[in-house]
C-alpha positions as a Markdown table, in Angstrom:
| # | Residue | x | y | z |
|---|---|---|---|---|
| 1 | Unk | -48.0 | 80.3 | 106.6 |
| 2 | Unk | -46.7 | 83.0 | 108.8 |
| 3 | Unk | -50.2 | 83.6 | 110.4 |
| 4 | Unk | -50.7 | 80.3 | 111.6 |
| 5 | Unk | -48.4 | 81.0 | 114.6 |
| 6 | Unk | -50.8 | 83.8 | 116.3 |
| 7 | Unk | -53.7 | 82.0 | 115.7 |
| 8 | Unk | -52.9 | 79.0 | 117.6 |
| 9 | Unk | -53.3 | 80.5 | 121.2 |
| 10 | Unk | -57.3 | 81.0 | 120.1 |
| 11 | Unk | -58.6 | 78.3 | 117.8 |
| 12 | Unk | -59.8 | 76.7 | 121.4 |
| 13 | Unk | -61.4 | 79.5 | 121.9 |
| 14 | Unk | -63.4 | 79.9 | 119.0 |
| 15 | Unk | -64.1 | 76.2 | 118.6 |
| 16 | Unk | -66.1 | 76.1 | 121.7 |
| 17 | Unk | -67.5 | 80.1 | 120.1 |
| 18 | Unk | -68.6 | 77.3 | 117.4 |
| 19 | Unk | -69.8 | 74.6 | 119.3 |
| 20 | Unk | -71.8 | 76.4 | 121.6 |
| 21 | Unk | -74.7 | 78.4 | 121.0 |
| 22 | Unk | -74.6 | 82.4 | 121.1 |
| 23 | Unk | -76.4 | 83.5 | 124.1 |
| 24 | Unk | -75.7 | 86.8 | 124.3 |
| 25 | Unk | -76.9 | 88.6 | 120.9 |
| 26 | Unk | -75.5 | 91.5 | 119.3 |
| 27 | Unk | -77.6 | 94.6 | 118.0 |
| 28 | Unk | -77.2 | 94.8 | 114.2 |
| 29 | Unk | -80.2 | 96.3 | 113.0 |
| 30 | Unk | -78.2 | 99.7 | 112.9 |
| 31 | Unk | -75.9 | 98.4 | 110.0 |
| 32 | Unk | -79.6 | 98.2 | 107.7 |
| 33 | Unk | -83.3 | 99.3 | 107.2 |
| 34 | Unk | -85.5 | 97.3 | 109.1 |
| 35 | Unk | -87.5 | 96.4 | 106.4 |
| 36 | Unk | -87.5 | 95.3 | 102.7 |
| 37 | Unk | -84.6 | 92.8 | 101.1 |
| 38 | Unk | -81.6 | 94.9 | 102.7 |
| 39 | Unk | -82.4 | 93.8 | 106.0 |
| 40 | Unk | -79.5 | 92.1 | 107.7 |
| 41 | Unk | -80.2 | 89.3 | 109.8 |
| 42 | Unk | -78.2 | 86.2 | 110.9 |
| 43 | Unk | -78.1 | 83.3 | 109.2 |
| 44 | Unk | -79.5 | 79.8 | 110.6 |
| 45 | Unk | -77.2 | 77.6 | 110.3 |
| 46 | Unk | -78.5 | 73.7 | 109.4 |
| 47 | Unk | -75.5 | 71.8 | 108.9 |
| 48 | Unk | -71.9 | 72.8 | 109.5 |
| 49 | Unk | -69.2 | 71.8 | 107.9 |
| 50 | Unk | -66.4 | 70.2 | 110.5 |
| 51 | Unk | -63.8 | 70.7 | 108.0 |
| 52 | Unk | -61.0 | 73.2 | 108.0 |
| 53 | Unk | -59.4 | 75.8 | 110.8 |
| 54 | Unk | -61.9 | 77.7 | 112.8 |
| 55 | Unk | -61.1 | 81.5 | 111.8 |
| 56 | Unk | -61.3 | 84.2 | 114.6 |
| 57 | Unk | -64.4 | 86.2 | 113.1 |
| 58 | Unk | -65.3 | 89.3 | 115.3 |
| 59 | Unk | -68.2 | 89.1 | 117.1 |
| 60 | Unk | -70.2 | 90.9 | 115.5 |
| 61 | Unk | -69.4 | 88.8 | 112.0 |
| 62 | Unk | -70.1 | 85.5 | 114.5 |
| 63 | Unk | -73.7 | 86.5 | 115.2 |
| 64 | Unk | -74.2 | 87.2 | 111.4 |
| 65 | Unk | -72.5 | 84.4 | 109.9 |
| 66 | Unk | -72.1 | 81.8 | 112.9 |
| 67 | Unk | -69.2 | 79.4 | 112.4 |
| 68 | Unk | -66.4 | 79.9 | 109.5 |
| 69 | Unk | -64.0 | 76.8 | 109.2 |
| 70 | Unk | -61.4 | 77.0 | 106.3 |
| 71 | Unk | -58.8 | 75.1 | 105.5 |
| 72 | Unk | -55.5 | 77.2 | 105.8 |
| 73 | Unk | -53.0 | 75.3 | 103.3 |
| 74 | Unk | -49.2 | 76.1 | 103.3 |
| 75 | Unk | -47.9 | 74.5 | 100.6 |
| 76 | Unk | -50.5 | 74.5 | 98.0 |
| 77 | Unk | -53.4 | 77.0 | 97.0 |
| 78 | Unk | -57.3 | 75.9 | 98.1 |
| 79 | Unk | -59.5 | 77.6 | 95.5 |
| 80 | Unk | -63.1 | 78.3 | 96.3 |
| 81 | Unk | -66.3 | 80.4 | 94.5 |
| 82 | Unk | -69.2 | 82.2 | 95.5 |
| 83 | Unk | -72.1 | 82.3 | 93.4 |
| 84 | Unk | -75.6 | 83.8 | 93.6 |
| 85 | Unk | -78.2 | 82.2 | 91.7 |
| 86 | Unk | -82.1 | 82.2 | 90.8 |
| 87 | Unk | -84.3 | 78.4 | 91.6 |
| 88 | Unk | -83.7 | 77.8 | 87.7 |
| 89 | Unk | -80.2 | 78.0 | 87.5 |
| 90 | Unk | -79.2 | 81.8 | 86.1 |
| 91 | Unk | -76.6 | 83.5 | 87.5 |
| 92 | Unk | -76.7 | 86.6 | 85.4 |
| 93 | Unk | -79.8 | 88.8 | 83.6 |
| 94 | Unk | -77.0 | 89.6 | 81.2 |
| 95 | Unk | -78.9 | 93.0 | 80.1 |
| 96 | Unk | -77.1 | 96.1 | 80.5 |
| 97 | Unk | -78.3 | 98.1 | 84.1 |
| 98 | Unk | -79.4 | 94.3 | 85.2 |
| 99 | Unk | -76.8 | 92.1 | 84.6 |
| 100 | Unk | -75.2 | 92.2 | 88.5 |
| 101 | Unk | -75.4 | 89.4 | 91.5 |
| 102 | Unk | -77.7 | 91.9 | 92.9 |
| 103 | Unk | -80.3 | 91.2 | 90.1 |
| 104 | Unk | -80.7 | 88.2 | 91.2 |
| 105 | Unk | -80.6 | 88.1 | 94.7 |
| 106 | Unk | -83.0 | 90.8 | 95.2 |
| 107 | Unk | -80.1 | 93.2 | 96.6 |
| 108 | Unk | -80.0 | 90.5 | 99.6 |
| 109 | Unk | -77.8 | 92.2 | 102.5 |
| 110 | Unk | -77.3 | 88.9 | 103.8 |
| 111 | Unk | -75.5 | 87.6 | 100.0 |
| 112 | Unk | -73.6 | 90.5 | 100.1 |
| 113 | Unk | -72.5 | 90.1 | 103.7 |
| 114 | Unk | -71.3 | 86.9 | 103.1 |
| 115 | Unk | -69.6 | 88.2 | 99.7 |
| 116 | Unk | -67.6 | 90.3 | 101.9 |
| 117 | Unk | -66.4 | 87.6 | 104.3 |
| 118 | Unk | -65.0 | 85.3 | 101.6 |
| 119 | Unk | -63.2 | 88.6 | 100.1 |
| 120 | Unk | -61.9 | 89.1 | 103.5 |
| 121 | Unk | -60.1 | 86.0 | 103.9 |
| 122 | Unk | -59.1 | 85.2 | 100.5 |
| 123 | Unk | -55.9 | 86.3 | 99.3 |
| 124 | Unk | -56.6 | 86.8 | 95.9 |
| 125 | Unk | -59.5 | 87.4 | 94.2 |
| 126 | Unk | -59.8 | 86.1 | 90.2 |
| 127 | Unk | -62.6 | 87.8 | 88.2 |
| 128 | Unk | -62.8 | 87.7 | 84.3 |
| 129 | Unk | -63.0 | 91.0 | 82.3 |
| 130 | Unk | -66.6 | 90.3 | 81.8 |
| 131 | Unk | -67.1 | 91.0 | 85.3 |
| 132 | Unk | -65.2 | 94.1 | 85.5 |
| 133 | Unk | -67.6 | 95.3 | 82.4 |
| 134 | Unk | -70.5 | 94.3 | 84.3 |
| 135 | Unk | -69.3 | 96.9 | 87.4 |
| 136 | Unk | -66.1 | 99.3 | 85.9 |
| 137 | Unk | -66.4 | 101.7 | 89.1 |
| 138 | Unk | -65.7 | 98.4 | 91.7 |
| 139 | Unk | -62.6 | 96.9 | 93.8 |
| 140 | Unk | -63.2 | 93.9 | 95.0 |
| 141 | Unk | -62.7 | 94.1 | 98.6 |
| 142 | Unk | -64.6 | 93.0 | 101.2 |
| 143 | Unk | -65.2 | 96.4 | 102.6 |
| 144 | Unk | -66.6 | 97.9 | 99.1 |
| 145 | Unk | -69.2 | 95.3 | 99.0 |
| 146 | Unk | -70.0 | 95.8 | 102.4 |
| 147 | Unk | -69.1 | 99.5 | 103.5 |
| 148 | Unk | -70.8 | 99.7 | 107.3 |
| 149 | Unk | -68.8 | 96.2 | 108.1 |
| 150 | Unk | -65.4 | 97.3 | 107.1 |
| 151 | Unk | -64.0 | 97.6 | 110.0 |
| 152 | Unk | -65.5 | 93.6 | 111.2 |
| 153 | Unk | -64.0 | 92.6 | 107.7 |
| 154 | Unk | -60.5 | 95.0 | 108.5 |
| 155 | Unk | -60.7 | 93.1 | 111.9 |
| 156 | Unk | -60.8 | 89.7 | 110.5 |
| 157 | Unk | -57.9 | 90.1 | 108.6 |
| 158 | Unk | -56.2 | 91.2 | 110.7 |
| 159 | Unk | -56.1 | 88.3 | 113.0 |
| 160 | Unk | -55.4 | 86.2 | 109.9 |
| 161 | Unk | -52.2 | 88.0 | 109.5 |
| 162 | Unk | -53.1 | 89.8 | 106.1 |
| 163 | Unk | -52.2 | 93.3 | 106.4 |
| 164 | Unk | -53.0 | 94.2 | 103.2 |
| 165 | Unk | -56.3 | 94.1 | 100.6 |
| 166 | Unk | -56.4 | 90.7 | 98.7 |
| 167 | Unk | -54.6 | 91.1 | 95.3 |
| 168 | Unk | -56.8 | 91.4 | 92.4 |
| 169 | Unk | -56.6 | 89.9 | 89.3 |
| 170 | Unk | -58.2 | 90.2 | 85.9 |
| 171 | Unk | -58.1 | 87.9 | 83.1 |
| 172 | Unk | -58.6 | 88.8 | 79.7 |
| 173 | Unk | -57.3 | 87.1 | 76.9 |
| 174 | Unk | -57.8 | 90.1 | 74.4 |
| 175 | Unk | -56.5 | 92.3 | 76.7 |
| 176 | Unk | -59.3 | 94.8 | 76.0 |
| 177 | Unk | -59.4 | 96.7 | 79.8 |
| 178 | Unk | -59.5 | 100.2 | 80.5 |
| 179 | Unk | -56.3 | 100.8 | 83.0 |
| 180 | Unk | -58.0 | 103.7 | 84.2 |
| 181 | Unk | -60.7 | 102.2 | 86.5 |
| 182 | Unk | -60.5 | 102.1 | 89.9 |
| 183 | Unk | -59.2 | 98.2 | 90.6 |
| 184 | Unk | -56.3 | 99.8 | 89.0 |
| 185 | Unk | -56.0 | 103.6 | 90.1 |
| 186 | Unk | -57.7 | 104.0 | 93.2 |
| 187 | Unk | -54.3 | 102.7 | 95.2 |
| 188 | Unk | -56.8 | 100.4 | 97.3 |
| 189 | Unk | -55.5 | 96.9 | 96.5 |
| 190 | Unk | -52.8 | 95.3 | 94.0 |
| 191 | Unk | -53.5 | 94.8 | 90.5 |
| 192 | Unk | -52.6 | 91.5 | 88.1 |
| 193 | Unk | -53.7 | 91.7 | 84.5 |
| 194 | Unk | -53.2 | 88.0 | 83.4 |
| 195 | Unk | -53.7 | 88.2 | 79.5 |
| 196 | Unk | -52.2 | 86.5 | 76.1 |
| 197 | Unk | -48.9 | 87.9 | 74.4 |
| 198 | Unk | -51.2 | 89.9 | 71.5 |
| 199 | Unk | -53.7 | 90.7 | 74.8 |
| 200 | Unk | -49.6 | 92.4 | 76.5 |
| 201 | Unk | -49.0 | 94.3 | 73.8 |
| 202 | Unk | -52.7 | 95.9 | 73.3 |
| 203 | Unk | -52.4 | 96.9 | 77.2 |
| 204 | Unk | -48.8 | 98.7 | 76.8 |
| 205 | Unk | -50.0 | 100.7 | 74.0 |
| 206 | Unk | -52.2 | 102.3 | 77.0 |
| 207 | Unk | -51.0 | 104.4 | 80.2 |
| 208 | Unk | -50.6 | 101.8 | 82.4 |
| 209 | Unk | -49.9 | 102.6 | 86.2 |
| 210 | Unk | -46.6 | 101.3 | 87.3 |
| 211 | Unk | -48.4 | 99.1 | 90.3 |
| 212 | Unk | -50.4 | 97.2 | 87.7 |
| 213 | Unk | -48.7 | 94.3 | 86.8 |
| 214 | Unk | -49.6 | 92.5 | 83.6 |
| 215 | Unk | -48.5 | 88.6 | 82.9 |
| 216 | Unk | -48.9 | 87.7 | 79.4 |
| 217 | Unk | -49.7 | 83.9 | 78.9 |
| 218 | Unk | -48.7 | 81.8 | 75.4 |
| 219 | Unk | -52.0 | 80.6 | 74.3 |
| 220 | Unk | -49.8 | 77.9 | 73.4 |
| 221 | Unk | -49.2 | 76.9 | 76.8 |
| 222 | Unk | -52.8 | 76.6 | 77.7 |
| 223 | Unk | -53.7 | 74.3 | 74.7 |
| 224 | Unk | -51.2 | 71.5 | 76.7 |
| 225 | Unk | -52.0 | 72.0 | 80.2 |
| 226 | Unk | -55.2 | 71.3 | 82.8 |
| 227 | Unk | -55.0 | 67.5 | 82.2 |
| 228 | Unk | -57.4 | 65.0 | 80.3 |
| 229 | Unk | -60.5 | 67.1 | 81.6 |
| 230 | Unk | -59.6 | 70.4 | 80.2 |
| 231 | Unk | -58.8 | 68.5 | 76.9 |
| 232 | Unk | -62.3 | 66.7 | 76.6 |
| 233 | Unk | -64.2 | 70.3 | 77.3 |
| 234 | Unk | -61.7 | 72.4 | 75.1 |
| 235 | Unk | -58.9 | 74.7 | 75.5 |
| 236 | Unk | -59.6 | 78.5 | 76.3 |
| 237 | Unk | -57.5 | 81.2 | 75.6 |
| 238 | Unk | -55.6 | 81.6 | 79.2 |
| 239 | Unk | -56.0 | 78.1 | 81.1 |
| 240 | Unk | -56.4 | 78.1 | 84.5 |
| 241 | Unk | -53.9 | 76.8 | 85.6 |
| 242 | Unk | -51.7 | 79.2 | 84.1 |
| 243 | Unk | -53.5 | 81.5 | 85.9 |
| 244 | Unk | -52.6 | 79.8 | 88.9 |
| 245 | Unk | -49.3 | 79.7 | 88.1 |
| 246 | Unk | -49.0 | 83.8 | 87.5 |
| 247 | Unk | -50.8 | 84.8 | 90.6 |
| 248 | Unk | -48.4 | 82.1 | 92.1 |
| 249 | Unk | -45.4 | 84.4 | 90.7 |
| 250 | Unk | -47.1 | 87.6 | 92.3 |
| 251 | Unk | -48.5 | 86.4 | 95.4 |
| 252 | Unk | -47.2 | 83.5 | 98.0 |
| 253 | Unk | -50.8 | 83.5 | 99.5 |
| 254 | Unk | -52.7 | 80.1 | 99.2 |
| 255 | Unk | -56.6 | 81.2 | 99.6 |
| 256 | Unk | -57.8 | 82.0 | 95.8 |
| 257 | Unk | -61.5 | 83.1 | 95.7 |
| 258 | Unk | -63.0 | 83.1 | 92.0 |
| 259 | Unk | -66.0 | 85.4 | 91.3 |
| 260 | Unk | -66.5 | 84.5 | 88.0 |
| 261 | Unk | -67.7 | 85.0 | 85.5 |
| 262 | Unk | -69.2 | 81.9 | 84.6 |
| 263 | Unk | -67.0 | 80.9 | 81.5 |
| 264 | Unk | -63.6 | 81.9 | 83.7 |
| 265 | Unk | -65.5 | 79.6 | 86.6 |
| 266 | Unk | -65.8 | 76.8 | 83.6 |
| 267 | Unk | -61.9 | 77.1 | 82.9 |
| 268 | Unk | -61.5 | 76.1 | 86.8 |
| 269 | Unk | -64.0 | 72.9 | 87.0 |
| 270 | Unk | -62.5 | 71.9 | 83.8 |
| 271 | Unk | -59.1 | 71.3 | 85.0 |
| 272 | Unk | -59.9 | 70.2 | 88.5 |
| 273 | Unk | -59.2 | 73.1 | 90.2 |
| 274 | Unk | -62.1 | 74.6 | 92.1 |
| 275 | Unk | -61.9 | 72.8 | 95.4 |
| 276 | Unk | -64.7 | 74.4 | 96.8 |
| 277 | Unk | -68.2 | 75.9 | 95.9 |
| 278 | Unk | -70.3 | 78.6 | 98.1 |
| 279 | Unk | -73.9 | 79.1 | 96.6 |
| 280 | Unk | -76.4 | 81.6 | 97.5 |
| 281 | Unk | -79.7 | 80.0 | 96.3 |
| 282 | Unk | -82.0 | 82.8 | 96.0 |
| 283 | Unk | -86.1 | 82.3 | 95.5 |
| 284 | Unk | -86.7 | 84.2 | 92.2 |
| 285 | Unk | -87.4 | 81.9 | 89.0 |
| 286 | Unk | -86.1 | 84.2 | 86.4 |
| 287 | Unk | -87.2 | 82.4 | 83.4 |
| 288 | Unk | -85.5 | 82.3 | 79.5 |
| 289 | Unk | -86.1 | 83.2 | 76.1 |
| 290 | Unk | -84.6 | 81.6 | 73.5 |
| 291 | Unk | -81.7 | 83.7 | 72.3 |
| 292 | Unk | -81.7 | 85.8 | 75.6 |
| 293 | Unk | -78.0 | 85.4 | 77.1 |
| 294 | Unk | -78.7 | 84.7 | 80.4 |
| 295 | Unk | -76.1 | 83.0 | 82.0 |
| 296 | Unk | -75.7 | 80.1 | 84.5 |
| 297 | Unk | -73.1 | 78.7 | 86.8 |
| 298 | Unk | -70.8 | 77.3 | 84.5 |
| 299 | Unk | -70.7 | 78.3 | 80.5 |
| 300 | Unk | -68.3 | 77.5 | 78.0 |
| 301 | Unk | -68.3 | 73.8 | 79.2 |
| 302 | Unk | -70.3 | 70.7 | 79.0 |
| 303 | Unk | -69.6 | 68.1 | 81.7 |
| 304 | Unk | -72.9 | 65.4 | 81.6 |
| 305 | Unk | -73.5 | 62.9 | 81.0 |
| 306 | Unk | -70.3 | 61.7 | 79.9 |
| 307 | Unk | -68.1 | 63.5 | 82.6 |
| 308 | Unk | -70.5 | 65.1 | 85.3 |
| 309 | Unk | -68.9 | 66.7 | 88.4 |
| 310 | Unk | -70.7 | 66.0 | 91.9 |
| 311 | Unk | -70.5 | 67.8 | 95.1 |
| 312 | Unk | -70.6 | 66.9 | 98.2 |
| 313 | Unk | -72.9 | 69.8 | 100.5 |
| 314 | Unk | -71.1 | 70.0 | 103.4 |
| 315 | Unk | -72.4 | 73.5 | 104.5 |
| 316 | Unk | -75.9 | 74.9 | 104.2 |
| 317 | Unk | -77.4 | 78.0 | 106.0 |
| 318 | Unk | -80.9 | 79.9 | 105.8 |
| 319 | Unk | -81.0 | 83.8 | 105.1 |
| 320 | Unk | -85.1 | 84.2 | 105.3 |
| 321 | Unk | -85.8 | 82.9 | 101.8 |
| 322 | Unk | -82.2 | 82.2 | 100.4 |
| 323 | Unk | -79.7 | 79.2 | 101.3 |
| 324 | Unk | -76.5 | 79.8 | 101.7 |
| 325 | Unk | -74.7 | 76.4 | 100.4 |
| 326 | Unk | -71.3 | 75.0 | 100.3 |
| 327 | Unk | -70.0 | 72.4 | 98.6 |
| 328 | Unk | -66.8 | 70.6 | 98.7 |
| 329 | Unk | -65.3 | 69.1 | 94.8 |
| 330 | Unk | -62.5 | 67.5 | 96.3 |
C-alpha cells in the first residue's frame, strides 16, 4: 500500500519503542478525572502478540496502549472487531437509554481509548443499522469516541498515510435509515449505505445527500455465497461477503474494523471472515431474564458443538479490572 514506503525508515525505531520498556513516563492524568471509572491509565501489558507491522503510535498513545503490531495487507482485506462485554457473556443491555458499550463497561476511559485506536487505523468501519439506532447523533471516528486524544489519533494516521476519516458503512437490509444523521450530514467522514434492491428504493424515496453512496445487494446473491459455513448457519439478508465486496468497490483500503452489532458480527464468523477479535472483558455480571433481549457476542448463529470456532489469544492486557484481549481466527 502506498504508506508502506514512509514507514519503513522507523519500524526499527519503534520495534526497539516495543521491546524495551518506557522509562520515561508521560503525564496523562490531564486528559481525565482522577477518580471514578473515567480515569485513564495505561494498560499492563501480559502477553504481546509478535505478529504484524509495528505501527508508529505517538507517544503519548505508546504510554497508554504500549505496543500496537498489525498486519498491513496489500492485496487482500484483514478484518478485525472490538467488543466490550460483561463476565457472563452480554454485550448489550438492549433497553432503550442503556443499550450502549458504555453500559457495560462502566463508561471505562481505557475501553474507549482503545475504541479509538482501532478507528484510527482501520480504513473502514462496518456497523449494522441496529447500532446506528442504538447512538443516531455518532460518527464513528476515532476522535468522536475519544475527543481530548484527537489530535494522538489525527497523528497516528497520519504516519499511516490516511489522510482522511475511515469510510463508514451501514448495513441495513430494509433500508430503514434516516439520511439526515450526522454519519451522513455532518461532512466528517464518507458514507456507504450497503442495503437490498427493495432496501435502494425505500432510501431514494428520502433526500439523500449526494456524498452518501448507497450499494444495493440481490438478496439473491447472498443466499449462494460465504461458503459451506454460511450455508450450515443460514443465509441473512446482505452476506458478508458481499459486503466486502461493495466497500471493496468504494474503498481500495485493506484494514476493515466491524463494530457490530452482534447479528452483523455473526454474518462475518459465519463465512470465515473475521480474522481477528479484540475483547474488552469488563467485571460486571449483568445477569438475564428470560425474554429480556440482551445480547451477546455473536447472535443469529449457532456454531457448537457441531461447528465451534476457536481462537487462539495472542494478545491480552490489564486496564485496572478489565482485560483487554485479542484473539487471532486465522
Amino acid at each position: 500500500m502506498v504508506f508502506l514506503k514512509p514507514l519503513k525508515g522507523i519500524l526499527k525505531q519503534y520495534r526497539e519503542r516495543c521491546d524495551a520498556p518506557i522509562r520515561k513516563l508521560l503525564h496523562v492524568t490531564d486528559i481525565m478525572p482522577r477518580s471514578g471509572p473515567a480515569t485513564l491509565t495505561s494498560l499492563q501489558t501480559l502477553f504481546e502478540t509478535k505478529r504484524g507491522t509495528v505501527l508508529p503510535l505517538p507517544p503519548r498513545l505508546a504510554h497508554l496502549y504500549g505496543c500496537l503490531r498489525m498486519p498491513l495487507p496489500r492485496s487482500h482485506t484483514h478484518v478485525f472487531s472490538n467488543f466490550v462485554t460483561t463476565l457472563d457473556g452480554v454485550v448489550s443491555l438492549n433497553v432503550k437509554g442503556h443499550a450502549s458499550g458504555g453500559d457495560i463497561s462502566g463508561f471505562s476511559a481505557q475501553d474507549r481509548m482503545v475504541m479509538g485506536l482501532l478507528r484510527a487505523i482501520a480504513d473502514v468501519v462496518i456497523i449494522g443499522s441496529g447500532t446506528l439506532g442504538v447512538d443516531r447523533r455518532h460518527v464513528w471516528t476515532a476522535e468522536a469516541i475519544f475527543p481530548k486524544l484527537a489530535d494522538d489519533y489525527r497523528q497516528l494516521r497520519k504516519a499511516l498515510g490516511k489522510h482522511a476519516a475511515p469510510l463508514n458503512v451501514i448495513v441495513s437490509g430494509s433500508g430503514d435509515v434516516d439520511p439526515s444523521l450526522p454519519v451522513f450530514v455532518s461532512g466528517k467522514v464518507q458514507a456507504l449505505i450497503v442495503t437490498t434492491t427493495a432496501g435502494a428504493k425505500r432510501l431514494l424515496k428520502q433526500t439523500v445527500p449526494d456524498s452518501v453512496e448507497i450499494r444495493a445487494i440481490r438478496p439473491s446473491v447472498s443466499a449462494h455465497s460465504g461458503g459451506a459455513r454460511a450455508h450450515r448457519h443460514g443465509a441473512s439478508a446482505i452476506a458478508a461477503s458481499a459486503i466486502l465486496d461493495a466497500v471493496s468497490r468504494v474503498s481500495p483500503g485493506k484494514l476493515i474494523l466491524v463494530e457490530g452489532g452482534p447479528r452483523l458480527l455473526g454474518d462475518f464468523y459465519a463465512e470465515s471472515l473475521l480474522d481477528e477479535q479484540f475483547l474488552t472483558l469488563a467485571p460486571q455480571i449483568a445477569g438475564r431474564d428470560p425474554g429480556d433481549g440482551r445480547l451477546s457476542l455473536v447472535m443469529g448463529k449457532a456454531f457448537a458443538p457441531n461447528d465451534p470456532l476457536w481462537g487462539k489469544l495472542i494478545d491480552m492486557r490489564r486496564g485496572g479490572n478489565h482485560l483487554f484481549l485479542r484473539y487471532s481466527f486465522h
